[in-house]
C-alpha positions as a printed NumPy array, in Angstrom:
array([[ -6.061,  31.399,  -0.621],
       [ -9.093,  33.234,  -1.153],
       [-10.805,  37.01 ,  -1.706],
       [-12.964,  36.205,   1.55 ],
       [-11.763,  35.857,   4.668],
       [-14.648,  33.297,   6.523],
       [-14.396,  29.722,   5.924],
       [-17.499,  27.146,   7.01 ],
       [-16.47 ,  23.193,   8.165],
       [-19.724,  21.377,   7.738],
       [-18.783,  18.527,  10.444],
       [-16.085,  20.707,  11.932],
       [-16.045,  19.229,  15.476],
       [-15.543,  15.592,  14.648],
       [-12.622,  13.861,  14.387],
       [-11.012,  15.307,  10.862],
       [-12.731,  18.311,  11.287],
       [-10.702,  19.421,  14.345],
       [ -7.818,  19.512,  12.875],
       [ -9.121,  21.084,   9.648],
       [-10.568,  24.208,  11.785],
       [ -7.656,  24.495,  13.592],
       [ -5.803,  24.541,  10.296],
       [ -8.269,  27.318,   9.064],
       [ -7.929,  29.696,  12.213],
       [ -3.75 ,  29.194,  11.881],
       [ -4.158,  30.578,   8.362],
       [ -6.273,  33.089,   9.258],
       [ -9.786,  32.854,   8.397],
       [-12.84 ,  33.107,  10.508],
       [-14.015,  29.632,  10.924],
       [-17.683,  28.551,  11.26 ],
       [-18.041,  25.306,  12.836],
       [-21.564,  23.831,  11.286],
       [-22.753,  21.2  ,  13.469],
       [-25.865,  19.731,  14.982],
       [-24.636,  20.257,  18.562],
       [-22.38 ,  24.106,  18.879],
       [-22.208,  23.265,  22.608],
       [-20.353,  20.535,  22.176],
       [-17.607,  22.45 ,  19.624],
       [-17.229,  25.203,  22.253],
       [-13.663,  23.671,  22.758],
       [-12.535,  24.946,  19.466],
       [-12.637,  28.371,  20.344],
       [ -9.307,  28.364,  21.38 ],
       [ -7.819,  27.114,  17.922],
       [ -8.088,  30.553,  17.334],
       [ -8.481,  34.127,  18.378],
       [-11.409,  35.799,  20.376],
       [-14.243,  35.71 ,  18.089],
       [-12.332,  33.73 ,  15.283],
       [-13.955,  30.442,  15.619],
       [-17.412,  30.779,  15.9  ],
       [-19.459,  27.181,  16.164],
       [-23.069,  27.552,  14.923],
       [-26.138,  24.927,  14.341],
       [-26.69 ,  23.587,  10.95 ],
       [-28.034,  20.197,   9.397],
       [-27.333,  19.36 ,   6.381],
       [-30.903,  18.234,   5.998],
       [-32.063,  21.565,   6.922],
       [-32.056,  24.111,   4.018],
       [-32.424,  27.284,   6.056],
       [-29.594,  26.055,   8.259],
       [-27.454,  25.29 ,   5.433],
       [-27.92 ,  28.314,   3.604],
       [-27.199,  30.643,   6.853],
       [-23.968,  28.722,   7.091],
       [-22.837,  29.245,   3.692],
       [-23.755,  32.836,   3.576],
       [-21.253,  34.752,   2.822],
       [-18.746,  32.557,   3.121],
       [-15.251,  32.14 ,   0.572],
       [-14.454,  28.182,   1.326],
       [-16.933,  25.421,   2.451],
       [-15.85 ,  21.674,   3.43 ],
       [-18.311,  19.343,   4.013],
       [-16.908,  16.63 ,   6.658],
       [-20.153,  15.134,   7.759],
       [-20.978,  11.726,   7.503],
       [-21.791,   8.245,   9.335],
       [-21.279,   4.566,  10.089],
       [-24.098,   3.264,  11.306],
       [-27.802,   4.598,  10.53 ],
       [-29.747,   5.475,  13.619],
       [-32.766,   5.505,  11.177],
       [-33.866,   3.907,   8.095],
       [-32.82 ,   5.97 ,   5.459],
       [-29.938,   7.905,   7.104],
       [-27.026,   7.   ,   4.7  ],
       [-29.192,   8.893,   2.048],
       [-29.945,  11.818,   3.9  ],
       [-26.97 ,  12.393,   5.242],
       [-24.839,  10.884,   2.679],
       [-26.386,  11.708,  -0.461],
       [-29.113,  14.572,  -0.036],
       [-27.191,  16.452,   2.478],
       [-24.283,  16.931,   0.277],
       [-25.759,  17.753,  -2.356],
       [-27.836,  20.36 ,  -0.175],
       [-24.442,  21.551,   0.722],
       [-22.513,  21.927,  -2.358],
       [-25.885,  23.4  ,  -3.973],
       [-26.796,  26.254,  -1.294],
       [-22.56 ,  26.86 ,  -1.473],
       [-22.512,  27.906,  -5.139],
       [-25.931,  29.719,  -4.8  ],
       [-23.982,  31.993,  -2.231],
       [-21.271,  32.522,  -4.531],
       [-18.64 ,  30.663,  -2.643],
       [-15.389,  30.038,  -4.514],
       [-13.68 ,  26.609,  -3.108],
       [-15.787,  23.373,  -1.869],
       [-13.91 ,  20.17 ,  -0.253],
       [-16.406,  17.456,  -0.523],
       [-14.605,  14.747,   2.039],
       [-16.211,  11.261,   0.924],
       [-14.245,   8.081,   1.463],
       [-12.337,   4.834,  -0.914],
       [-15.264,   2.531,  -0.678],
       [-17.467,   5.633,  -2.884],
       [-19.131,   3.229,  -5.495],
       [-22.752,   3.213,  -6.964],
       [-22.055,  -0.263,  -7.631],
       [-21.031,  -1.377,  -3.509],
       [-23.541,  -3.693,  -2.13 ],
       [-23.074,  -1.288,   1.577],
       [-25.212,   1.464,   1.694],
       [-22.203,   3.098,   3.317],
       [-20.776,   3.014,  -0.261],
       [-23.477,   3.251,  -2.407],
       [-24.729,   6.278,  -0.753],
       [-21.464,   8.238,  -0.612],
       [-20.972,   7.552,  -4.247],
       [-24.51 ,   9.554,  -4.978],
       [-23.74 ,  11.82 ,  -2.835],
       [-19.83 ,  12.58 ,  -4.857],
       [-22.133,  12.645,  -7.748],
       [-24.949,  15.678,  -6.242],
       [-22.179,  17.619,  -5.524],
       [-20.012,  17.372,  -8.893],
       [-23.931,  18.4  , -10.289],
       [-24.312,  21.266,  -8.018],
       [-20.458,  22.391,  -7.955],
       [-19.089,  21.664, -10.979],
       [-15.285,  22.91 ,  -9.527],
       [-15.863,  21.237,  -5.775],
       [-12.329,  19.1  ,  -4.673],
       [-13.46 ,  15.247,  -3.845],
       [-11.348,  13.765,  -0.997],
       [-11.499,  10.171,  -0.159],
       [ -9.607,   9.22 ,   2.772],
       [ -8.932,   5.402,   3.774],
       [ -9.241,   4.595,   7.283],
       [ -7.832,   7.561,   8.972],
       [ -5.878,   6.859,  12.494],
       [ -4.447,   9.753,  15.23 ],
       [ -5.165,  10.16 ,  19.099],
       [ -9.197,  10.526,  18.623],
       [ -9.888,   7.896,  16.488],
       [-12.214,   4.797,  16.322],
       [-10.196,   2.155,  14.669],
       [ -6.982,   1.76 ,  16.53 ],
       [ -8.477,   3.001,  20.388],
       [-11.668,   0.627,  19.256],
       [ -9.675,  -2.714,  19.005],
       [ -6.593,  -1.7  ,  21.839],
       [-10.001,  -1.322,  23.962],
       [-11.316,  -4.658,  22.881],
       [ -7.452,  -6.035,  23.939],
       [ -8.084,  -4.484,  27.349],
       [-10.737,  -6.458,  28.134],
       [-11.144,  -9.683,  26.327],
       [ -8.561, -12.33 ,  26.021],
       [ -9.689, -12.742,  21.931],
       [ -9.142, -10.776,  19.265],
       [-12.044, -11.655,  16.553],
       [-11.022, -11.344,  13.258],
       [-13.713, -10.794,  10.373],
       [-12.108, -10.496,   7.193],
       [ -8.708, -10.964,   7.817],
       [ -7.113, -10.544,   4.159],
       [ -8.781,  -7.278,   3.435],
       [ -6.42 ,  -4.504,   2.403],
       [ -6.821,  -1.191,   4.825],
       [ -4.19 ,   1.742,   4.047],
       [ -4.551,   3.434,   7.427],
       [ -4.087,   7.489,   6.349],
       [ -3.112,   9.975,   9.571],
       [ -5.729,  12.45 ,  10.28 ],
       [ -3.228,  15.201,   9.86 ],
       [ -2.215,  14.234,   6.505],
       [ -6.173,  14.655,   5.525],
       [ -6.579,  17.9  ,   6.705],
       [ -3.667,  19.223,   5.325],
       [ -4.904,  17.531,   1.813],
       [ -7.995,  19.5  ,   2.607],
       [ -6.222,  23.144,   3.013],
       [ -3.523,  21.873,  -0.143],
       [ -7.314,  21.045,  -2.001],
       [ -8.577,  24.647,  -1.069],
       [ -5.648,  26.246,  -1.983],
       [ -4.618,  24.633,  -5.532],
       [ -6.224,  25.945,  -8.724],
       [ -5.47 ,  22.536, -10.219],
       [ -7.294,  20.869,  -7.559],
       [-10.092,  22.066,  -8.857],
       [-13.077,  19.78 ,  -9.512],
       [-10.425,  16.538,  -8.93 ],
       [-10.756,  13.748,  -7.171],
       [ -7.662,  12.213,  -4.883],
       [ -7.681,   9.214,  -2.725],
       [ -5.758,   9.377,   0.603],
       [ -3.601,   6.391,   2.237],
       [ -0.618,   5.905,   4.284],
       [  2.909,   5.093,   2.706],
       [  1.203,   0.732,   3.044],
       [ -0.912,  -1.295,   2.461],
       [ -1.664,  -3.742,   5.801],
       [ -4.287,  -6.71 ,   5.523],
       [ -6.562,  -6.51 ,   8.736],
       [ -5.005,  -8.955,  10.315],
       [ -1.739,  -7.42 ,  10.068],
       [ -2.962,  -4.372,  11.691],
       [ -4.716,  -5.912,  14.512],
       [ -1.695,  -8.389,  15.171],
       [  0.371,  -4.496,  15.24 ],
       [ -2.101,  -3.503,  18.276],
       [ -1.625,  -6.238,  19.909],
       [  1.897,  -5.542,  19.91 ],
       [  1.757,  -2.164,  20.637],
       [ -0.397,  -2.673,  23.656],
       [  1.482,  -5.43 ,  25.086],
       [ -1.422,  -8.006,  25.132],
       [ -1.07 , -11.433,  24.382],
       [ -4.259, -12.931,  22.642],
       [ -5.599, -15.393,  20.883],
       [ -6.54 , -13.996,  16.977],
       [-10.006, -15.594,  16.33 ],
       [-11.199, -16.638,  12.69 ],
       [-14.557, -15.684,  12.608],
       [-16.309, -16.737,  10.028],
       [-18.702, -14.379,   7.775],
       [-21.717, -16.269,   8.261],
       [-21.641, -16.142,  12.117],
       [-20.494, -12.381,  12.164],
       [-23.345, -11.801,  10.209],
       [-25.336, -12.912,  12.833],
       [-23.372, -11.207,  15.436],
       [-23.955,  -7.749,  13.324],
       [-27.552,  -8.219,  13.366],
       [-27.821,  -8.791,  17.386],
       [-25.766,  -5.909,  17.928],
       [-27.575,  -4.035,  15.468],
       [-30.494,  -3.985,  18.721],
       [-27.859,  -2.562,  20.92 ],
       [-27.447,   1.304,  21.31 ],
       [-24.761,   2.859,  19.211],
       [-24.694,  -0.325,  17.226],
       [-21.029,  -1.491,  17.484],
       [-21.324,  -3.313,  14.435],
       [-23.623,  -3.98 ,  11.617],
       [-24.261,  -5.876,   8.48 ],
       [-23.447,  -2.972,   6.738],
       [-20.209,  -2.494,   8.175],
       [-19.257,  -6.156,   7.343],
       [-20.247,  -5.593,   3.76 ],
       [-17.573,  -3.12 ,   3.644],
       [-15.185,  -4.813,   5.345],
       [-15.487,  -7.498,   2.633],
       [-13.963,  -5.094,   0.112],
       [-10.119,  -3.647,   0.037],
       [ -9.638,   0.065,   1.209],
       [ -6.873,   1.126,  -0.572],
       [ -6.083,   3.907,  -3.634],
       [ -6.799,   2.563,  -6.389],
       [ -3.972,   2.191,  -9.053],
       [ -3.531,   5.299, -11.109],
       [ -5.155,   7.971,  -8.846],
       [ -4.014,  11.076,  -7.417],
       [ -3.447,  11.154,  -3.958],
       [ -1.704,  13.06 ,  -1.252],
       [  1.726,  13.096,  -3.327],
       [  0.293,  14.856,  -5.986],
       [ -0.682,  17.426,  -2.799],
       [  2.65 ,  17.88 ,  -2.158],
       [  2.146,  15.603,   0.874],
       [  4.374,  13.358,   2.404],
       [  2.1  ,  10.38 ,   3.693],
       [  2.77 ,   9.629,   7.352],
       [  3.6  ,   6.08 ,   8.97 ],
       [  1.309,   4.498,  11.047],
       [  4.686,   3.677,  13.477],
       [  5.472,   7.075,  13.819],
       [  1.976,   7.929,  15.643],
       [ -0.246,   5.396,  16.556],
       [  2.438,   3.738,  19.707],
       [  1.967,   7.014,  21.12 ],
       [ -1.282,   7.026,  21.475],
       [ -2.343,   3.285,  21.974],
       [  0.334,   3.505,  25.092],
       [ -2.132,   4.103,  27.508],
       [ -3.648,   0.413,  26.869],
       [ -0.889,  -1.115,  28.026],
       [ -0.612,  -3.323,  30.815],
       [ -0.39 ,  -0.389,  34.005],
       [ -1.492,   2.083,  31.768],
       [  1.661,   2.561,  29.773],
       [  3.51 ,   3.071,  33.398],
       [  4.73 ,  -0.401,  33.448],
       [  7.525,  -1.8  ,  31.435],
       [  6.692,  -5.602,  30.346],
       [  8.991,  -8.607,  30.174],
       [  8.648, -11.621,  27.876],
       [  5.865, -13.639,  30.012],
       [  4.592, -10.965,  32.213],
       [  1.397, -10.223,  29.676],
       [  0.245, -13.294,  31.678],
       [  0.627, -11.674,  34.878],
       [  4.299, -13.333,  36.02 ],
       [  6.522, -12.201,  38.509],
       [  8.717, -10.62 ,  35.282],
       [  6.228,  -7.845,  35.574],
       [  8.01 ,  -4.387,  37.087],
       [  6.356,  -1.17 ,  37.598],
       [  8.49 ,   1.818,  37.437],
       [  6.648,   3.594,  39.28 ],
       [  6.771,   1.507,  41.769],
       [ 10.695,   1.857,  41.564],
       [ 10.79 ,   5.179,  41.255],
       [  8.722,   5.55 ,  44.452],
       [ 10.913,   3.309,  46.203]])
């Protein structure tokens, strides 16, 4: 895959990155894990041997940081990236600046292969800031890294995610679902299938410099896929209409409340589809088969069901009827 043997994840404890630095170690390489907090990516350690995966502090708005990562390293992927600003000005530092920082410093130091992971949505032209700024930030690094790999993933679902836990959470507790934006297209793309894109991206000479867009095998409106979590989760509810003007409103009361569970920004995106667009490569062209959203996702949202996934459920018992049995109950008895 490469003459050196030490590949850096910029991001490499967070959700895709996980599975990307496990993928690394499996193959080999001596992964650094470039993040902000290296306690907190102490648990990948064991995706490898002793010594093998080696987490180390680095922002990608730090140049010195940056550069030590880089440093003698063969491949770099850049994974880092965010929802929500904490600060004014975030989405281009992080977004834009940062990458660029990244995919500069990385062909300074010589290294051969560079994964930029963006997202659909990437558009100079998006009225979110989410958008707008991971669109300058594709173009820094095609500047800096002329031959850099440009992934953008859909909303990406598996066990650690924020989409499908977010709303099966939401069903837990509340007896509406909101809706915002029903009709907008999603193509929900499995974690797994990105990071193997991102190994196929390091490992293909034709890859180089490209650009490939990531979803599943369809194409669900929002609606659709919360109306799937509901059934998955065994919750009855009643699917809210909300309309735009009043969840903007929402967004920017929440916007006051730490970790920001949803803001204007976010709705702006939700406004557009998030699907490949027609005519671009994608994980086929990887030699990828794209994974179902039914093969993984009941697995995972199991535990939201009524008794934790212990119970089994008749028709009616989501209201709490006497149809309701608990197996463990029965097995106890």
């Amino acid at each position: 895959m490469a003459t050196r043997n030490v590949a850096t994840v910029f991001g490499g404890s967070g959700f895709i990155g996980r599975y990307v630095v496990s993928r690394l170690a499996h193959k080999g390489f001596v992964v650094r894990v470039a993040v902000r907090d290296p306690e907190a990516a102490l648990f990948l350690k064991t995706a490898g041997a002793v010594g093998q995966v080696v987490p180390l502090f680095a922002s990608v708005e730090n140049e010195g940081t940056v550069h030590r990562a880089v440093e003698g390293a063969g491949l770099v992927v850049n994974l880092v990236g965010i929802l929500a600003e904490s600060h004014a000005g975030d989405f281009q530092r992080i977004h834009a600046e940062g990458a660029g920082r990244v995919a500069r410093l990385a062909a300074a130091a010589g290294v051969e292969r560079l994964v930029h992971v963006s997202a659909i949505g990437a558009d100079p032209a998006s009225p979110s800031q989410y958008g707008s700024s991971k669109a300058a930030g594709e173009q820094a690094v095609r500047s800096a890294f002329r031959g850099a790999t440009i992934l953008r993933p859909s909303i990406v679902f598996g066990p650690e995610d924020s989409f499908f836990n977010r709303f099966a959470a939401l069903a837990r507790l509340s007896m509406v679902m909101p809706v915002i934006a029903g009709a907008t297209k999603l193509q929900p793309v499995y974690v797994g299938d990105v990071a193997d894109a991102t190994m196929a991206a390091l490992a293909r000479v034709d890859s180089a410099g490209a650009v490939y867009e990531l979803g599943g095998p369809r194409v669900w409106a929002f609606r659709e896929l919360l109306a799937y979590i509901l059934k998955e989760t065994g919750r009855h509810r009643i699917m809210l209409n909300v309309p735009m003007g009043l969840a903007r409103l929402q967004a920017r009361l929440l916007e006051l409340v730490p970790g920001k569970p949803l803001t204007r920004d976010q709705l702006l995106m939700l406004s557009r589809d998030n699907v490949v667009a027609a005519g671009m490569p994608g994980l086929p062209e990887l030699g990828l088969v794209p994974t179902p959203v039914e093969l993984v996702v009941p697995g995972y949202l199991r535990r939201f069901r009524p008794g934790g996934g212990r119970r089994r459920v008749l028709p009616g018992a989501q209201h709490g009827g006497p149809t309701d049995l608990s197996l463990q109950a029965r097995d106890a008895g």
